[in-house]
The first five atom37 places (N, CA, C, CB, O) and aatype in JSON, in Angstrom:
{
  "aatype": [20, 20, 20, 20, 20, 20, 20, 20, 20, 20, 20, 20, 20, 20, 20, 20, 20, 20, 20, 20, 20, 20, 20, 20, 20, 20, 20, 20, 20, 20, 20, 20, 20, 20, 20, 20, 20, 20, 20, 20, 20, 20, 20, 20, 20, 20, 20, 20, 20, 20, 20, 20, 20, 20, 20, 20, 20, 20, 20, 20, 20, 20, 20, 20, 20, 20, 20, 20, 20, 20, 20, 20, 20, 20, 20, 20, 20, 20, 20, 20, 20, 20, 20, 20, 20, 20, 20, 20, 20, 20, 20, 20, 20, 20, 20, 20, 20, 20, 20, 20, 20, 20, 20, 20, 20, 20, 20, 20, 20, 20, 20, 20, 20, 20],
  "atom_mask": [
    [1, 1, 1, 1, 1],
    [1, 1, 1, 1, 1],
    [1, 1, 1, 1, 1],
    [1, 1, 1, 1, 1],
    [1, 1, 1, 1, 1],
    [1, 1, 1, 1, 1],
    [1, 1, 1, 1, 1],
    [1, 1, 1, 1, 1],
    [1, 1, 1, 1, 1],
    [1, 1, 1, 1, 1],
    [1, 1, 1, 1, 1],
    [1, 1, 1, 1, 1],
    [1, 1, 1, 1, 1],
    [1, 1, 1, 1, 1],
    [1, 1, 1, 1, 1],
    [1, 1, 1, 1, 1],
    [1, 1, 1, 1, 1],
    [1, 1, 1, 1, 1],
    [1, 1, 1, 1, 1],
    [1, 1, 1, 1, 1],
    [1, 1, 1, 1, 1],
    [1, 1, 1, 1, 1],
    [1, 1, 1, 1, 1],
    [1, 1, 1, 1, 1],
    [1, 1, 1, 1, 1],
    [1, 1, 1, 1, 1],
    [1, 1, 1, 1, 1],
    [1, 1, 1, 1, 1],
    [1, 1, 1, 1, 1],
    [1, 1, 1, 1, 1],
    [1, 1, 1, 1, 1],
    [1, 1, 1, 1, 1],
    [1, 1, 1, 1, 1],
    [1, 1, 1, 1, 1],
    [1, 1, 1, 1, 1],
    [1, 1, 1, 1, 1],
    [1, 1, 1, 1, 1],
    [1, 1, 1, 1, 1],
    [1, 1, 1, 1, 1],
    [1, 1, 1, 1, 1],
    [1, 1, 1, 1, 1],
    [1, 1, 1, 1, 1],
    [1, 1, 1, 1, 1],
    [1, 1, 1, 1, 1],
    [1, 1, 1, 1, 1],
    [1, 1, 1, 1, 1],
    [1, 1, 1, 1, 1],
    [1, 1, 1, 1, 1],
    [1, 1, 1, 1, 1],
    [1, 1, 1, 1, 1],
    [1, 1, 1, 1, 1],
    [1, 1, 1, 1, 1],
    [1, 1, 1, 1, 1],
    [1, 1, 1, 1, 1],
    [1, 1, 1, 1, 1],
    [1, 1, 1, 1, 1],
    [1, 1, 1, 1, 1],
    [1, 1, 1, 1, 1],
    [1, 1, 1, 1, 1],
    [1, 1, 1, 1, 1],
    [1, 1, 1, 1, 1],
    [1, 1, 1, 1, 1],
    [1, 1, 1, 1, 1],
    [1, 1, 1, 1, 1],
    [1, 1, 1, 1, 1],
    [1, 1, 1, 1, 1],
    [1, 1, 1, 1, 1],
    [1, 1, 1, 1, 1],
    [1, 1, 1, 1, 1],
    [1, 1, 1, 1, 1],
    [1, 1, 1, 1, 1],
    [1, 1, 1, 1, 1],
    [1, 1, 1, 1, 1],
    [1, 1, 1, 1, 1],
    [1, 1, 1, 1, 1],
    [1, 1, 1, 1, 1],
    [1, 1, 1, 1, 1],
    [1, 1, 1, 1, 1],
    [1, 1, 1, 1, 1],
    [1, 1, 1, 1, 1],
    [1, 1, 1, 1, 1],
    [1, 1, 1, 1, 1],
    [1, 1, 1, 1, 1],
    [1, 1, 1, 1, 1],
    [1, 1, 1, 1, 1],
    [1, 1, 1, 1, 1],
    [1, 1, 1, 1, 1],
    [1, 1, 1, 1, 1],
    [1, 1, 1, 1, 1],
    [1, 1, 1, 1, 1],
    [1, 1, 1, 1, 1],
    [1, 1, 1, 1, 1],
    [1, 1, 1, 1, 1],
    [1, 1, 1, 1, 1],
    [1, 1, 1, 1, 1],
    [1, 1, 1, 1, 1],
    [1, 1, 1, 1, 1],
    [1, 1, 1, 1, 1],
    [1, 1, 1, 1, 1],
    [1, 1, 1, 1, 1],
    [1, 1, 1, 1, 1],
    [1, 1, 1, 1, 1],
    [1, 1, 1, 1, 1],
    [1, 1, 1, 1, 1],
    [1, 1, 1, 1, 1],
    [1, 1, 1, 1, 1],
    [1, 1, 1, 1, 1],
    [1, 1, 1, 1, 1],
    [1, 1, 1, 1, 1],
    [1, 1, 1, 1, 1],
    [1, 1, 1, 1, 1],
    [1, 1, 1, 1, 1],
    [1, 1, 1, 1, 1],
    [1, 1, 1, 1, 1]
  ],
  "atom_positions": [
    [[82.86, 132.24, 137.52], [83.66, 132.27, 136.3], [82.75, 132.59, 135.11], [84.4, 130.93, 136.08], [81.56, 132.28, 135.08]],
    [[83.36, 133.19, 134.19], [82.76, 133.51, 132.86], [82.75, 132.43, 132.16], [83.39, 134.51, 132.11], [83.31, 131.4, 132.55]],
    [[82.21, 132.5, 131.19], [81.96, 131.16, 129.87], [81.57, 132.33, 128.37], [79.96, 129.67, 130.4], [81.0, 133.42, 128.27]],
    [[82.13, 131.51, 127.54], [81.98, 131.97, 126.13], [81.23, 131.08, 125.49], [83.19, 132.14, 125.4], [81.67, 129.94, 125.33]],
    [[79.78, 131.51, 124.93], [79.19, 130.49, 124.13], [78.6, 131.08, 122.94], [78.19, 129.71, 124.88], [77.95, 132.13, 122.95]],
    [[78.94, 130.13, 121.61], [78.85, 130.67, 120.51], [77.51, 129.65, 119.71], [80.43, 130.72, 119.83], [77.71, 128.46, 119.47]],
    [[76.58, 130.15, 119.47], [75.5, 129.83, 118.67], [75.08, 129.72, 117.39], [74.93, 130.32, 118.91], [74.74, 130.79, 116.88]],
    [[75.0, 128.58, 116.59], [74.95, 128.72, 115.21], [73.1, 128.15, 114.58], [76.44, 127.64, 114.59], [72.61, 127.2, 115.2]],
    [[72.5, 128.59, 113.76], [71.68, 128.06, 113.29], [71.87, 127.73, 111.82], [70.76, 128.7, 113.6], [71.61, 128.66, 111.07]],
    [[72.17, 126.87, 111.39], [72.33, 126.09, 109.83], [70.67, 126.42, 109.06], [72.67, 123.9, 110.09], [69.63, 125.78, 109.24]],
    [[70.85, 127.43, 108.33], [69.6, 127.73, 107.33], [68.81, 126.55, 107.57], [69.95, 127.9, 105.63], [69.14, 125.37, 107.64]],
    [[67.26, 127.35, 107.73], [65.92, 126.41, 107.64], [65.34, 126.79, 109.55], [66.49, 124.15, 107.16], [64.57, 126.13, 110.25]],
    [[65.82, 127.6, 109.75], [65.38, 128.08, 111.58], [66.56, 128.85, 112.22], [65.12, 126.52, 112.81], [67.68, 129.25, 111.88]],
    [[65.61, 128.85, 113.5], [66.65, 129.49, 114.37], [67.03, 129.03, 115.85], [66.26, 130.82, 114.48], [66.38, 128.07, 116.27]],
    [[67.67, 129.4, 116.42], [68.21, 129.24, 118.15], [67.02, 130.14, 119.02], [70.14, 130.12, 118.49], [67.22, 131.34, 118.8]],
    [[66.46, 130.03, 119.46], [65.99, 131.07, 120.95], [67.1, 130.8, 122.34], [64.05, 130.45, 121.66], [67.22, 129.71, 122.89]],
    [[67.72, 131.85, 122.65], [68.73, 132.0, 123.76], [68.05, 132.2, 125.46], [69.64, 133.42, 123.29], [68.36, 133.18, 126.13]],
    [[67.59, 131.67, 125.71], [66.72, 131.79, 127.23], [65.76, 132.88, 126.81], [67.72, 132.33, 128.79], [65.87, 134.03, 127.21]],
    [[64.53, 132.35, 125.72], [63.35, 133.45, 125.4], [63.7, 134.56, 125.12], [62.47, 133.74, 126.35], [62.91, 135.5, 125.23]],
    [[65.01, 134.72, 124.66], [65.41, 136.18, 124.52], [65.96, 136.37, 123.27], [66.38, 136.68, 125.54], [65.5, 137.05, 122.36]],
    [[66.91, 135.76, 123.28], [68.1, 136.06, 121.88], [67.67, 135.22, 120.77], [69.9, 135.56, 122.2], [67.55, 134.03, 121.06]],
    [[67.4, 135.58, 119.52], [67.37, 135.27, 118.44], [68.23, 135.13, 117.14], [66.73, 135.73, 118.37], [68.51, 135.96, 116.27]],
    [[68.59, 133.62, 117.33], [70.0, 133.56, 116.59], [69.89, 132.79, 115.0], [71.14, 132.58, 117.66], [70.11, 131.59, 114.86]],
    [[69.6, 133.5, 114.14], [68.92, 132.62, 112.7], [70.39, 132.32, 111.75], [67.5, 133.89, 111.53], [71.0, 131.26, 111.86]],
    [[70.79, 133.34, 110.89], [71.89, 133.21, 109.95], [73.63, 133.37, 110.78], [71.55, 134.54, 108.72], [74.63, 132.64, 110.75]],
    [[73.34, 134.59, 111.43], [74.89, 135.19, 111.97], [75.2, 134.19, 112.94], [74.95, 136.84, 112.77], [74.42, 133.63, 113.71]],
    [[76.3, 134.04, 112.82], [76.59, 133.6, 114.74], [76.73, 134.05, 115.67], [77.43, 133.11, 115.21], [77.64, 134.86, 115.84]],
    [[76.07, 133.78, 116.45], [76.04, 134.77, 117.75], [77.35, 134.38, 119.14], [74.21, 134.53, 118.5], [77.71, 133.24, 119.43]],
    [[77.71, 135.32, 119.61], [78.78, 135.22, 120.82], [78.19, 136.2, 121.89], [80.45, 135.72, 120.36], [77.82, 137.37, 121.82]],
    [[78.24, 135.15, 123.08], [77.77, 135.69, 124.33], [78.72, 135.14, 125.43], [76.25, 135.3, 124.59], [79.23, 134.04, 125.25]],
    [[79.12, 136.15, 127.06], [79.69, 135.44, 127.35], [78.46, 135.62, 128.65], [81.25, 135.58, 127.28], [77.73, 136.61, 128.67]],
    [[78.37, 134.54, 129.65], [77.32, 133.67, 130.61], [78.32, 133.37, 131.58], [76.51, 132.2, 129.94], [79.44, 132.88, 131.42]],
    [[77.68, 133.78, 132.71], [78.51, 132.96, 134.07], [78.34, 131.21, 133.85], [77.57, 133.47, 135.89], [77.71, 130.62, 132.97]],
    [[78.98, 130.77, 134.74], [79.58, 129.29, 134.31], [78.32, 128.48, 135.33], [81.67, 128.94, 134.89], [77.92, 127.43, 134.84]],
    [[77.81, 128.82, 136.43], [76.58, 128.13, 136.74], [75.09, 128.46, 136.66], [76.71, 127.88, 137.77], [74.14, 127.94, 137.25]],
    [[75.16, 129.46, 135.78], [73.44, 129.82, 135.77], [73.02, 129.39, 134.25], [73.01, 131.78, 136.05], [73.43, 129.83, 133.18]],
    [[71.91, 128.22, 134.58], [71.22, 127.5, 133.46], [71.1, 128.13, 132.12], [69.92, 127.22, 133.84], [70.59, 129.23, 132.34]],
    [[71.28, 128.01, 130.95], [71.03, 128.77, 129.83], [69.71, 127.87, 129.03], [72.53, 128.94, 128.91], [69.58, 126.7, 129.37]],
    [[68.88, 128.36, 128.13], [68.14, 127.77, 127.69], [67.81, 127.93, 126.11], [67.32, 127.94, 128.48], [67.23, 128.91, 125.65]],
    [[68.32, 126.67, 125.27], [68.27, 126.91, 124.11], [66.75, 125.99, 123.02], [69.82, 126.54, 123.82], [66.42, 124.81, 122.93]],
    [[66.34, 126.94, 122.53], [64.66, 126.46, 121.48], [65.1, 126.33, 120.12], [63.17, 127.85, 121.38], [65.11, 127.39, 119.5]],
    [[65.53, 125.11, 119.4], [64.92, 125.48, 118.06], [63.54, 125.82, 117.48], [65.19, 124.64, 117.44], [62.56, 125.22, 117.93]],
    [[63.41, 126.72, 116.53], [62.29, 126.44, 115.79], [62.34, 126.88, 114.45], [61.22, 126.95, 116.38], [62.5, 128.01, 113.98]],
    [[62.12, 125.36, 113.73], [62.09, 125.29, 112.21], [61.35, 126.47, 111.31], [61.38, 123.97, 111.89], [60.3, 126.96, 111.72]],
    [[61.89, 126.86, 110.21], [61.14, 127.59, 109.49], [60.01, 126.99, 108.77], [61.87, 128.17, 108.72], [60.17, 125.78, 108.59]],
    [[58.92, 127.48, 108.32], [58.3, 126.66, 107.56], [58.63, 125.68, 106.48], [57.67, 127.26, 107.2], [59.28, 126.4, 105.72]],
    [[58.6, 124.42, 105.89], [59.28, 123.86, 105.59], [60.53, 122.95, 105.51], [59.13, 124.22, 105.4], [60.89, 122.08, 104.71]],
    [[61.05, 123.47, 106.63], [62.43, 122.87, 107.33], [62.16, 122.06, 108.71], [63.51, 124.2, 107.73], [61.27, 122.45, 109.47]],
    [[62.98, 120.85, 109.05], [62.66, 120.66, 110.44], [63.98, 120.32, 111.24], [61.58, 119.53, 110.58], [64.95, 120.06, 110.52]],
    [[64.12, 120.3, 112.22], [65.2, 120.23, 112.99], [65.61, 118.97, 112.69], [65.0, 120.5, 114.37], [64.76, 118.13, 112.4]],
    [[67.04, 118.63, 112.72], [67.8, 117.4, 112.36], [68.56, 117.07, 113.98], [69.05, 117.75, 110.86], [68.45, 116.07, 114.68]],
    [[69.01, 117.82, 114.13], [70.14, 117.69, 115.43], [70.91, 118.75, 116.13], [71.22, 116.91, 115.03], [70.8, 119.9, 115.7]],
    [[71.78, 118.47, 117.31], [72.15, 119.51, 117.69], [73.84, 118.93, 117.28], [71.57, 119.96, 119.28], [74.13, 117.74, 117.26]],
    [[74.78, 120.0, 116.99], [75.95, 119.55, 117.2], [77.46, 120.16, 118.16], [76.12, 119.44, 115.99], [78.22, 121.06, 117.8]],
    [[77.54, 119.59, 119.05], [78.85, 120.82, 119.44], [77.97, 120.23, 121.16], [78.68, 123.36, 118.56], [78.55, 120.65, 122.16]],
    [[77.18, 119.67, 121.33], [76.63, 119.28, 122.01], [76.38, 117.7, 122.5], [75.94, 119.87, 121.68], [76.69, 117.04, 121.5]],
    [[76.05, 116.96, 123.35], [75.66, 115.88, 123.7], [74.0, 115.81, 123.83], [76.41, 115.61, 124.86], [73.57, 116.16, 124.93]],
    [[73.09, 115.43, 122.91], [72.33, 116.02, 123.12], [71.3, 114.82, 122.46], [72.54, 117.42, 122.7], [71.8, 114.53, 121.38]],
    [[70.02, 113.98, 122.69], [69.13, 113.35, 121.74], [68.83, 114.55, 120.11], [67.52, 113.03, 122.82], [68.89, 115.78, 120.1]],
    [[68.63, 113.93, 119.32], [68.25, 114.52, 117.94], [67.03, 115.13, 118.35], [68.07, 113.46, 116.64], [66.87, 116.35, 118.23]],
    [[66.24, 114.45, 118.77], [64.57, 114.67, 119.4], [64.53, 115.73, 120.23], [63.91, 113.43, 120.34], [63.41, 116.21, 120.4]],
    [[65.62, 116.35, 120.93], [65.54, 117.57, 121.34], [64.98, 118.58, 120.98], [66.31, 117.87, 121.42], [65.06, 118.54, 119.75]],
    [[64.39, 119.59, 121.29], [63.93, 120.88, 120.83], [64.65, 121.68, 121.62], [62.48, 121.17, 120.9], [65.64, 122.35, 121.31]],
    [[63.97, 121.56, 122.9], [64.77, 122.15, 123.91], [66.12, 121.93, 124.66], [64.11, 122.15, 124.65], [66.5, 120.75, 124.65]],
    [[66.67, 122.54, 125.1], [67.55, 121.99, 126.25], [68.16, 122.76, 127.35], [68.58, 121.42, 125.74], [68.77, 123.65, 126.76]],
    [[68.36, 122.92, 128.79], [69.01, 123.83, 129.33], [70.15, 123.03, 129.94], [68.18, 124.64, 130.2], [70.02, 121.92, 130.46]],
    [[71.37, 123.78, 129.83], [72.46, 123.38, 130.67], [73.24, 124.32, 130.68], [73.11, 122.27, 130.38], [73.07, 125.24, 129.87]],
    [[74.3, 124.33, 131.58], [75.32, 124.81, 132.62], [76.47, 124.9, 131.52], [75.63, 123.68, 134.08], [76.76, 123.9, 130.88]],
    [[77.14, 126.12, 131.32], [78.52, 126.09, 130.62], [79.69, 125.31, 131.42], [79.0, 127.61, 130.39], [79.76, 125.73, 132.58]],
    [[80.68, 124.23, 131.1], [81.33, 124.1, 131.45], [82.76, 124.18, 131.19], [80.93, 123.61, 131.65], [83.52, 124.13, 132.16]],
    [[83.2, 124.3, 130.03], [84.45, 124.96, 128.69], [84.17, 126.25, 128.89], [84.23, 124.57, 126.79], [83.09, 126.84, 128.91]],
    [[85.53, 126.71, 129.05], [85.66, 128.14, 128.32], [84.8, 128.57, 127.26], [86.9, 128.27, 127.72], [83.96, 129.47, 127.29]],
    [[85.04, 127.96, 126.5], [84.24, 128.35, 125.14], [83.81, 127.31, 124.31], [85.02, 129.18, 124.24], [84.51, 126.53, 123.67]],
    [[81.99, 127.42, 124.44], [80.99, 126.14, 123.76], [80.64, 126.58, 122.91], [79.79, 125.53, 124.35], [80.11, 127.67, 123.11]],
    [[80.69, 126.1, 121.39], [79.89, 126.16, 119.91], [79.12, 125.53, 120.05], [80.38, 125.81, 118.68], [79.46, 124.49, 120.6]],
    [[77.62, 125.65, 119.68], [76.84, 124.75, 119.74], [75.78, 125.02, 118.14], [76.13, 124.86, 121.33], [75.17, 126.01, 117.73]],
    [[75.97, 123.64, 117.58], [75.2, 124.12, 116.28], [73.77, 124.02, 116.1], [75.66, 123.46, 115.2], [73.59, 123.43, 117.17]],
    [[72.6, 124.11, 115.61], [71.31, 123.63, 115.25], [71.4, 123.31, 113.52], [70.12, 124.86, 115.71], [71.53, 124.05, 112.54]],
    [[71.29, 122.09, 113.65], [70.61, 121.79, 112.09], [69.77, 121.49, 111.67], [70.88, 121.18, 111.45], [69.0, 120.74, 112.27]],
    [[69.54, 121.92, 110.51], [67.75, 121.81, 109.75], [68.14, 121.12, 108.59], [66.76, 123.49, 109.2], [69.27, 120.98, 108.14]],
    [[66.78, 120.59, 108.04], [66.96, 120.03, 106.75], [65.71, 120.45, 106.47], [67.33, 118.52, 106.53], [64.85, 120.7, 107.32]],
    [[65.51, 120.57, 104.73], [64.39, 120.45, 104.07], [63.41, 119.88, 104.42], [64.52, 120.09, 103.21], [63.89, 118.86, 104.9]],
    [[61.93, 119.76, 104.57], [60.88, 119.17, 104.92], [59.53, 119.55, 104.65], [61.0, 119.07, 105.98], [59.06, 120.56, 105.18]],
    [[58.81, 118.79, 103.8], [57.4, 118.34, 103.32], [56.95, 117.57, 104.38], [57.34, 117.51, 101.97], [57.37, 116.5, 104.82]],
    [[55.82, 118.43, 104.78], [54.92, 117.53, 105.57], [54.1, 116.38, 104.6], [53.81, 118.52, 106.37], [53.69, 116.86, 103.55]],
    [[53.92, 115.47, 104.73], [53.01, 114.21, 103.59], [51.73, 114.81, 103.56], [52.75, 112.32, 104.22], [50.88, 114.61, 102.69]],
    [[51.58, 115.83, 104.89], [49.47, 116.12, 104.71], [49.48, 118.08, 104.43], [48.11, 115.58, 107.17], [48.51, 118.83, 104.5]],
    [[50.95, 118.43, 104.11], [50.98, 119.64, 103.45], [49.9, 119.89, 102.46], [52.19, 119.76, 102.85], [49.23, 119.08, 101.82]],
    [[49.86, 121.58, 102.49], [49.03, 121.3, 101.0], [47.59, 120.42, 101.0], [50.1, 120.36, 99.96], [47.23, 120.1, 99.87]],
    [[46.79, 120.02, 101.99], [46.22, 119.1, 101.78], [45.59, 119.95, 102.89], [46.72, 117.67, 101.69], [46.23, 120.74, 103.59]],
    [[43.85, 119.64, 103.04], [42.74, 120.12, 103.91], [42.16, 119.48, 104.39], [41.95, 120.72, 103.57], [41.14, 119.57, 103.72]],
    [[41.89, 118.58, 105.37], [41.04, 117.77, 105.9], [40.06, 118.05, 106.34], [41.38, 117.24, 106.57], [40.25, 118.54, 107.45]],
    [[38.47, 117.99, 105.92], [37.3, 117.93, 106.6], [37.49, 117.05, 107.96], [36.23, 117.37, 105.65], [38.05, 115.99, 107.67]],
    [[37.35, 117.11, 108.69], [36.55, 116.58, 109.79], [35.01, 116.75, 110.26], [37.19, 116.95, 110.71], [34.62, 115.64, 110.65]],
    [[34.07, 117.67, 110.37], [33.2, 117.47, 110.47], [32.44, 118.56, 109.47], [33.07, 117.32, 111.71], [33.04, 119.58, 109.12]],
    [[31.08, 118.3, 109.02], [30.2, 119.51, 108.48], [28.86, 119.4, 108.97], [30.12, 119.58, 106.9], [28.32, 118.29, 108.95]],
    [[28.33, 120.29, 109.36], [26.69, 120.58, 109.96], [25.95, 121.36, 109.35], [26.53, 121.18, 111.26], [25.79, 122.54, 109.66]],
    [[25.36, 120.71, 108.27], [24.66, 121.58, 107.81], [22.94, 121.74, 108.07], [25.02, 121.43, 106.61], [22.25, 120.84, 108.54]],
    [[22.45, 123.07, 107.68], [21.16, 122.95, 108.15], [20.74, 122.81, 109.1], [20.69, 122.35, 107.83], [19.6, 122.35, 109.15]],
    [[21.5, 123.17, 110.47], [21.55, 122.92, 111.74], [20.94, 124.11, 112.18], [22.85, 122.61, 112.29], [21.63, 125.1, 111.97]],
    [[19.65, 124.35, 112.83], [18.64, 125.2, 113.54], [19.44, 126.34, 114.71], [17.54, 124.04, 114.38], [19.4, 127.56, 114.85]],
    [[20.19, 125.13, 115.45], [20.86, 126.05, 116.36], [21.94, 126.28, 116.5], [20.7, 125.92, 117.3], [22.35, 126.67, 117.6]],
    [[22.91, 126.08, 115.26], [24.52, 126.6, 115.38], [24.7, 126.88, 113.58], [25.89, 125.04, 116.2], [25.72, 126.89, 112.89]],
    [[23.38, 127.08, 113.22], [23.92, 127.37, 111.26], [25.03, 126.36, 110.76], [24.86, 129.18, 110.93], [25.54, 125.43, 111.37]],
    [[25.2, 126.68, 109.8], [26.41, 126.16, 109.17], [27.37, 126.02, 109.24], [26.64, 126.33, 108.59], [27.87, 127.14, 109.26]],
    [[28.56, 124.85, 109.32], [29.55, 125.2, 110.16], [30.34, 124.0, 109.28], [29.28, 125.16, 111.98], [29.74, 123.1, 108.69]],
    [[32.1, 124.18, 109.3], [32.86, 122.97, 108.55], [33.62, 123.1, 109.39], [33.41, 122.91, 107.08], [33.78, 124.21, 109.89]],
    [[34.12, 122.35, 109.68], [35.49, 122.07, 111.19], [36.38, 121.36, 110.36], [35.02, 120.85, 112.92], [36.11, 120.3, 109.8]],
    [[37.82, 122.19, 110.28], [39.04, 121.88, 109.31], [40.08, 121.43, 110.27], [39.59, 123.2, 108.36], [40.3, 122.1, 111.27]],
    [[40.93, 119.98, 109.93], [41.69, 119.89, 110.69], [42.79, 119.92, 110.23], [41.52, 119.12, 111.3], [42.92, 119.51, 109.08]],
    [[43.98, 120.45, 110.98], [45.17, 120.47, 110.04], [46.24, 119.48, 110.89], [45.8, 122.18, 109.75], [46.49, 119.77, 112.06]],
    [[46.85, 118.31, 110.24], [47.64, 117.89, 110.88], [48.93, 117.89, 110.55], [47.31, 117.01, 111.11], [49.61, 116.86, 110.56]],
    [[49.35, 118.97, 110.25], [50.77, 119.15, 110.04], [51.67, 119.73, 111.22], [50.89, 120.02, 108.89], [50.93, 119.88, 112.18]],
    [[52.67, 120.03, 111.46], [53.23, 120.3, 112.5], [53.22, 121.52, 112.79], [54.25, 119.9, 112.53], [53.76, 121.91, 113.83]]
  ]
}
């Protein structure tokens, strides 16, 4: 059997459709046989981070997820919200070697933002 599934990304990212389809502003409509796994990725734009999925049963903490159409026809939303990392904007030294004979000069930057 066929399945109809419709994909939304709520500004601030997008959907990845099984590594393939890229679904950001428009909504996308695809139709998928009813038992072969589909696989959906958010990923936040800079600044934005994933909130939830909706149209779905799904943890918030999700990124990923693959499952099986079982409705005729599934909407499934991604939402983003605004987001400042706290260590944005910000550079962390972690190490510096200076004057070092056998590797010169060197500053090792760590970034811990997402």
């Amino acid at each position: 059997a066929m399945r109809t599934l419709r994909v939304q990304a709520e500004g601030g990212g997008m959907v990845l459709i099984n590594s393939n389809v890229k679904v950001r502003t428009e909504t996308f409509e695809g139709v998928y046989f009813a038992n072969i796994p589909i696989t959906l990725k958010v990923i936040p734009q800079n600044g934005y981070r994933f909130v939830r999925w909706e149209g779905i049963d799904a943890p918030s903490e999700t990124r990923e997820l693959t499952l099986k159409l079982q409705q005729d026809t599934t909407t499934i939303r991604a939402i983003f919200e605004k987001f400042e990392h706290p260590l944005a904007g910000k550079v962390i030294i972690n190490e510096i070697s200076a004057n070092n004979r056998q590797s010169s000069d060197w500053v090792e930057i760590f970034n811990n933002s997402e």
